[in-house]
C-alpha positions in Angstrom: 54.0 81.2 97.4 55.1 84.4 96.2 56.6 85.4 99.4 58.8 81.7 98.6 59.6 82.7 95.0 60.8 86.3 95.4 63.3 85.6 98.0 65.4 83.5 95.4 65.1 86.0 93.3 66.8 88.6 95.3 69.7 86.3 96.4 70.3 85.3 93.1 70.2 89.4 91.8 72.4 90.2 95.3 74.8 87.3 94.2 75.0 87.9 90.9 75.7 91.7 90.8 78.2 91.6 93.7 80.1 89.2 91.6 79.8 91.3 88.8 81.5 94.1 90.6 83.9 92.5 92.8 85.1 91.2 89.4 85.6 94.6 87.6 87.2 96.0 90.6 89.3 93.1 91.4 90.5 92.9 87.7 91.4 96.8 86.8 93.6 96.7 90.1 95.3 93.4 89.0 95.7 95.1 85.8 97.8 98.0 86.9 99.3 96.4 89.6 102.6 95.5 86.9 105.7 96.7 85.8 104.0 98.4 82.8 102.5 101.0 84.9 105.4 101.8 87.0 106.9 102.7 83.4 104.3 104.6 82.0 103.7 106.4 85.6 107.0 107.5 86.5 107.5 109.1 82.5 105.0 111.1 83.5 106.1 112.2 87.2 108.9 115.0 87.7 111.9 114.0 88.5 113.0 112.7 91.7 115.1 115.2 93.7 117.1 111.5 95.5 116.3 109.0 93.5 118.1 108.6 89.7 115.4 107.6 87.3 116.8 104.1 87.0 117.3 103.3 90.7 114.1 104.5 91.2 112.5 102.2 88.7 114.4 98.9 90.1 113.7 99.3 93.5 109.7 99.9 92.5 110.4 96.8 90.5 111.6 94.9 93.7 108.7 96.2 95.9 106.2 95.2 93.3 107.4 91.7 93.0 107.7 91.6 97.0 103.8 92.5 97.2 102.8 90.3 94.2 104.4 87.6 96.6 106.9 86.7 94.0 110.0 87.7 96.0 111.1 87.0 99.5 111.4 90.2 102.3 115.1 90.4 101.9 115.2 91.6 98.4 113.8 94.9 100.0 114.3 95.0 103.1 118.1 97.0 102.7 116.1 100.1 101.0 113.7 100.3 103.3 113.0 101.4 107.1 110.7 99.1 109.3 107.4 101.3 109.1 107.8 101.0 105.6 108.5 97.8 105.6 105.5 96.9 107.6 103.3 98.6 105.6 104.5 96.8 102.5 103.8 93.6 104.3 99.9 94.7 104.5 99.9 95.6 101.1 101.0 92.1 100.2 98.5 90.7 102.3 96.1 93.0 100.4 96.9 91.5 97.7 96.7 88.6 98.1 92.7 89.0 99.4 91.7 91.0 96.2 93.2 87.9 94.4 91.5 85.5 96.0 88.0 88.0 95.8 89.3 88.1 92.0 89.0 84.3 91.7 85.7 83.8 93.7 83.8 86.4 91.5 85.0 84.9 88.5 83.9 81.4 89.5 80.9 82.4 91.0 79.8 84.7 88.0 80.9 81.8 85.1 78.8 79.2 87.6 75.8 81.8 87.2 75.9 81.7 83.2 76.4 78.1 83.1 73.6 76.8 85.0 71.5 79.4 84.2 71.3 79.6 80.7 67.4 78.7 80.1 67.5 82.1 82.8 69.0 84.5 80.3 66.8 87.2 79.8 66.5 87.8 83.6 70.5 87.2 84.1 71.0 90.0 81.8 68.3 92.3 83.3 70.2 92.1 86.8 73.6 92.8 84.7 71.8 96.0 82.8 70.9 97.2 86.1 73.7 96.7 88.2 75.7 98.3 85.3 73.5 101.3 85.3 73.4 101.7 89.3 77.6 101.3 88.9 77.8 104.0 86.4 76.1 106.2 88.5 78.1 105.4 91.3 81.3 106.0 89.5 80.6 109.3 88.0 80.0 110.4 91.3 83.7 108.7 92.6 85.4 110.2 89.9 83.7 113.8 90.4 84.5 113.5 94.4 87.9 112.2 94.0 88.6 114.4 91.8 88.0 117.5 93.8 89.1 115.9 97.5 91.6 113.0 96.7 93.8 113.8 99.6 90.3 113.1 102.1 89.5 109.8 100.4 92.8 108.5 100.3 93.2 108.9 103.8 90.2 107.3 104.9 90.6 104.6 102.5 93.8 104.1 104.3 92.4 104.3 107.9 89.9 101.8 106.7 91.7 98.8 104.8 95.2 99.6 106.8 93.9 100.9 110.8 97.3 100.1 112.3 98.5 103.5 111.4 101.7 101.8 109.7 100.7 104.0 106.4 102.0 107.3 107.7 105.4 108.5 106.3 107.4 111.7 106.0 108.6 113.4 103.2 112.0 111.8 103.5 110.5 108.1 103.1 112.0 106.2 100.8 108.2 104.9 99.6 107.0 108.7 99.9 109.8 109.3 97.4 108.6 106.2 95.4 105.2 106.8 95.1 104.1 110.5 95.6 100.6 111.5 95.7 100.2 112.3 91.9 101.4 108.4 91.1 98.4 107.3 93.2 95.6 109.8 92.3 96.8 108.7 88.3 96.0 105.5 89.9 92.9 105.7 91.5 91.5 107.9 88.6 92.6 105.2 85.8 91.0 102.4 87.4 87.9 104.7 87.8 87.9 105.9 84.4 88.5 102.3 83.2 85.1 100.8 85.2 83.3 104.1 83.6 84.2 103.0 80.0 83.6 99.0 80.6 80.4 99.8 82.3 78.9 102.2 79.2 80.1 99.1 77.1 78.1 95.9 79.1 75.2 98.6 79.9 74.8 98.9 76.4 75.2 95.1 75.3 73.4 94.4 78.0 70.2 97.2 77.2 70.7 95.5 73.3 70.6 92.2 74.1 67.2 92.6 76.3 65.5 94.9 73.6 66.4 92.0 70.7 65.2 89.4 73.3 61.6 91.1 73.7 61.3 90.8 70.3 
């Protein structure tokens, strides 16, 4: 009987913290994938040696739209070579899957606090320590990253794009678009952003299980 009632128990944890992070993850991508970042980003960069400041603010406009799925190839396709252009079509269909993962851990997640609401005190056990086993998974990204950014954003690359299509010279009009300092700014926001909301539902979530025991 036991043996029955745990294995619920672990599906339900394995379910409900894997929606927990897909969601986080999903959402701070979706976040800075907009025109707002592109702003604030290129502020900060240094000057592009063939690009003006405004052309190279358009044309990121265009290729963000174009991966967003808003815009059809051939507002691009002119400015671009067909490696890049390649690439740019596996970014969209990148997109389009952390969407879709977006949606799935939302419904999966709001289906989990509906219909288990009589379940609360447990539900929020799970959450307080998935929160706490993310946390210390993410200080160790951000420490690692920080120190070898170049390693992990290769083999993030040869994982989630193995057709080699990613690879570009210094000339490439994306190279020139996107430098490595725009996408370590990146990868270090979105960390930096899970960190913060992490500390914030860890500590709800600690509260809400203290005041429950009560």
């Amino acid at each position: 009987m036991r043996y029955n009632y745990l294995i619920p128990r672990v599906v339900f944890s394995i379910l409900l913290a894997s929606s927990f992070f897909i969601l986080l993850i999903t959402g701070n991508v979706l976040i800075l994938i907009n025109e707002w970042y592109l702003r604030w980003e290129y502020s900060r960069l240094e000057p592009n040696q063939r690009l003006e400041p405004e052309e190279r603010l358009k044309l990121s406009k265009r290729i963000l739209r174009f991966i967003k799925g808003q815009v059809e190839l051939r507002e691009i396709e002119g400015e671009l070579n067909q490696r890049e252009i390649r690439h740019l079509r596996d970014v969209r269909d990148l997109v389009h899957k952390i969407k879709i993962l977006n949606y799935l851990a939302l419904l999966t997640l709001s289906m989990i606090l509906i219909f288990n609401k009589k379940r609360m005190n447990f539900v929020m056990s799970i959450i307080s320590i998935s929160s706490g086993i993310f946390l210390l998974f993410l200080s160790i990204s951000l420490f690692l990253i920080s120190l070898k950014f170049d390693y992990f954003f290769i083999k993030f690359h040869e994982l989630v794009f193995p057709g080699g299509f990613w690879w570009f010279g210094e000339e490439d009009t994306l190279i020139q678009l996107y430098p490595e300092k725009f996408w370590k700014d990146f990868t270090l926001i979105i960390i930096s952003s899970l960190l913060v909301e992490n500390i914030f539902i860890f500590t709800i979530s600690l509260l809400t299980n203290r005041r429950n025991l009560k």
